[in-house]
C-alpha positions in Angstrom: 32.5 -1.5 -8.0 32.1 -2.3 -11.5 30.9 -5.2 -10.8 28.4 -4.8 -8.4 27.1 -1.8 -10.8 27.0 -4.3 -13.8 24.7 -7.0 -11.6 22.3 -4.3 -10.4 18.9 -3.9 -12.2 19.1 -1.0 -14.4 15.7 0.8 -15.6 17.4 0.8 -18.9 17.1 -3.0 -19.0 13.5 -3.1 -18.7 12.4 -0.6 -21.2 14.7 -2.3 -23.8 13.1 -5.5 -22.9 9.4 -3.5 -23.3 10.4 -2.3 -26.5 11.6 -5.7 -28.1 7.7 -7.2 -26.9 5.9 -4.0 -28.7 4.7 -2.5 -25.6 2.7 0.2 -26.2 1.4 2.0 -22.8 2.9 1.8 -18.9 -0.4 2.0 -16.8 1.3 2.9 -13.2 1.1 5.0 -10.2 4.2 6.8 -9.6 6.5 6.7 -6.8 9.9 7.0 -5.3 10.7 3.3 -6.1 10.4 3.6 -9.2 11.6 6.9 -10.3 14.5 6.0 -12.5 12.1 4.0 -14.4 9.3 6.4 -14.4 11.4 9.3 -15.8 13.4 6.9 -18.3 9.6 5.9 -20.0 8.4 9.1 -19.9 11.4 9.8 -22.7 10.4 7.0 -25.2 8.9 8.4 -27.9 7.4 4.7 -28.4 6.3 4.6 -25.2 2.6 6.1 -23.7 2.7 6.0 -19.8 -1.0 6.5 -18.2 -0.5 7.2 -14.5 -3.4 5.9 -12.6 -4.3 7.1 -8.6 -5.1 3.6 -7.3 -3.8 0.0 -8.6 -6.8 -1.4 -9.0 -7.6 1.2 -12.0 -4.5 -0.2 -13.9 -6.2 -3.1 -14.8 -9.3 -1.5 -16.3 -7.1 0.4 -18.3 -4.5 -2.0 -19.6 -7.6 -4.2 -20.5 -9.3 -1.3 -22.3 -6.0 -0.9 -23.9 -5.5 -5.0 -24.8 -9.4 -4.5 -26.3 -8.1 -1.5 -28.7 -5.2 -3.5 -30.2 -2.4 -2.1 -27.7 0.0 -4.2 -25.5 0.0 -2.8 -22.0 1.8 -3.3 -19.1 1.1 -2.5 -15.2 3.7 -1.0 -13.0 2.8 -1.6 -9.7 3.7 -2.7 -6.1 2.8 -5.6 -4.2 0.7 -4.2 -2.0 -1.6 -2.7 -4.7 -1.5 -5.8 -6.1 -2.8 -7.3 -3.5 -5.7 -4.6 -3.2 -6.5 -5.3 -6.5 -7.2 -8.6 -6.2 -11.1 -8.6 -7.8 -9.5 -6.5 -10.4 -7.0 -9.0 -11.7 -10.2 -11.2 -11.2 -12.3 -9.9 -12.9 -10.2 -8.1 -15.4 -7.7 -10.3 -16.1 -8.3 -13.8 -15.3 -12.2 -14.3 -15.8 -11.3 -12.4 -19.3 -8.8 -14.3 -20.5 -6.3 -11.4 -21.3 -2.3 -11.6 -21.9 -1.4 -9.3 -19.6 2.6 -8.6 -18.0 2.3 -7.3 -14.5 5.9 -5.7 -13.3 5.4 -5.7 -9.5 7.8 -4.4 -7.1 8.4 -6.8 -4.3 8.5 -4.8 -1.2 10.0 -6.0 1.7 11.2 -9.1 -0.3 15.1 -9.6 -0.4 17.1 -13.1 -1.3 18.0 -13.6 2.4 14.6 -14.3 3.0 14.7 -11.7 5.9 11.1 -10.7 5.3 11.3 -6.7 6.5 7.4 -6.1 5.5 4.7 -8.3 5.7 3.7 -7.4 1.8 6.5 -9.6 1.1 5.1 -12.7 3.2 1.9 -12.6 1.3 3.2 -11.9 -2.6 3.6 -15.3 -4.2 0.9 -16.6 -1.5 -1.3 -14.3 -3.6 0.1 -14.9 -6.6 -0.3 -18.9 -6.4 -4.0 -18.5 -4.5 -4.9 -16.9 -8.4 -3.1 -18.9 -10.5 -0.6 -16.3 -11.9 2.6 -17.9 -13.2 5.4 -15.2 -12.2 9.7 -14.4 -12.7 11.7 -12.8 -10.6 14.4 -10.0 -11.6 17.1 -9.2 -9.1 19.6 -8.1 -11.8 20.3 -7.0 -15.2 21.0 -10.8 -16.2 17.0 -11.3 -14.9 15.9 -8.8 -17.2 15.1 -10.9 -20.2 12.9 -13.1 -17.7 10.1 -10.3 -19.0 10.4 -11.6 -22.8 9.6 -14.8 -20.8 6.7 -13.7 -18.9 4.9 -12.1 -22.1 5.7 -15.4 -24.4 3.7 -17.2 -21.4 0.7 -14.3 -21.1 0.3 -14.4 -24.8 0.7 -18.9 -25.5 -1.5 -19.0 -22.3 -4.1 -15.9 -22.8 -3.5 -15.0 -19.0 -2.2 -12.4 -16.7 1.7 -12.8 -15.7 3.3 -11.1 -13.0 7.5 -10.3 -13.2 8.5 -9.5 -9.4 11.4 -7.1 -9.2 13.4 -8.0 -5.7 15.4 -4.7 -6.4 14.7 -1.2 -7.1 15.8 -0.1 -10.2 19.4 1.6 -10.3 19.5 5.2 -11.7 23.5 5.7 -11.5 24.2 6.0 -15.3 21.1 8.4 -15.9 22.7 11.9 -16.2 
C-alpha cells in the first residue's frame, strides 16, 4: 500500500514543481478532477489562481499575463483543449509565447484501452500543432514539468504536460 501510494501523482508534486519555475497565476476551470489540486493552489500564498468558464478564455489570459511580466500556466482538460484549438493558435503559437499547458488526459490510461474518444484524439491534436508535450503518470513524472517550461522558454512556444492520472488527495487532511 505504501508503495502504490508513493508512485501515485500527488497534487503536492506539481505545485512544488510550479513553484521552483516562478509560476505566478493558475488560469483553469474547476472541476472534480482536479479538486485536490484546485484546493491545494488556492492555499499558496505565491500562487494567484484565475478560474475561467470556458478553456478557450485561459489562453487570453495566460497570454495577457506572459505580456505583464507573469509566468502562467493553464489547467485544463483535453477536451477543452481541443475546443480551444484557434486559441492556442492564435494565442500561443502565431505569438510566439512560452507557455506550460497541464492537460488532463481523459480517457487515456497506459493499457492503451482508450475509454473516451478525447483520448484518441490528444497527441493527434497535439502533433497536428506542433506542440512538444510529457507525460506524468506518477510522482517520479513530476519533474517532467521543469522540462516542459525549460523547452517553452529555449523554444518561445506553447508546451503541453499530459497527466494520465488524477491527482491523489490521500495525504490532504
Amino acid at each position: 500500500m505504501v508503495q502504490q501510494q508513493a508512485a501515485l501523482l500527488k497534487p503536492e508534486s506539481l505545485v512544488s514543481e510550479f513553484k521552483k519555475n516562478n509560476v505566478t497565476h493558475i488560469v483553469t476551470i474547476p472541476d472534480s478532477e482536479t479538486n485536490y489540486l484546485y484546493e491545494l493552489m488556492k492555499e499558496q500564498p505565491w500562487l494567484e489562481v484565475v478560474p475561467t468558464s470556458r478553456e478557450g478564455e485561459t489562453f487570453a489570459i495566460a497570454l495577457g499575463l506572459i505580456v505583464g511580466g507573469k509566468v502562467p500556466v493553464c489547467v485544463i482538460q483535453n477536451t477543452g483543449m481541443m475546443e480551444s484549438g484557434d486559441s492556442i493558435r492564435g494565442m500561443s503559437l502565431d505569438a510566439n509565447f512560452p507557455l506550460v499547458m497541464l492537460i488532463g488526459y481523459r480517457g487515456w490510461n497506459r493499457h492503451g484501452i482508450i475509454t473516451d474518444s478525447a483520448a484518441k484524439y490528444t497527441e493527434t491534436f497535439l502533433h497536428a500543432m506542433g506542440i512538444n508535450y510529457y507525460l506524468l503518470e506518477t510522482d517520479d513524472d513530476a519533474s517532467r514539468i521543469s522540462v516542459a517550461f525549460e523547452d517553452a522558454r529555449k523554444n518561445s512556444c506553447p508546451v503541453a504536460v499530459l497527466v494520465g492520472d488524477e491527482y491523489h488527495g490521500f495525504n490532504r487532511e
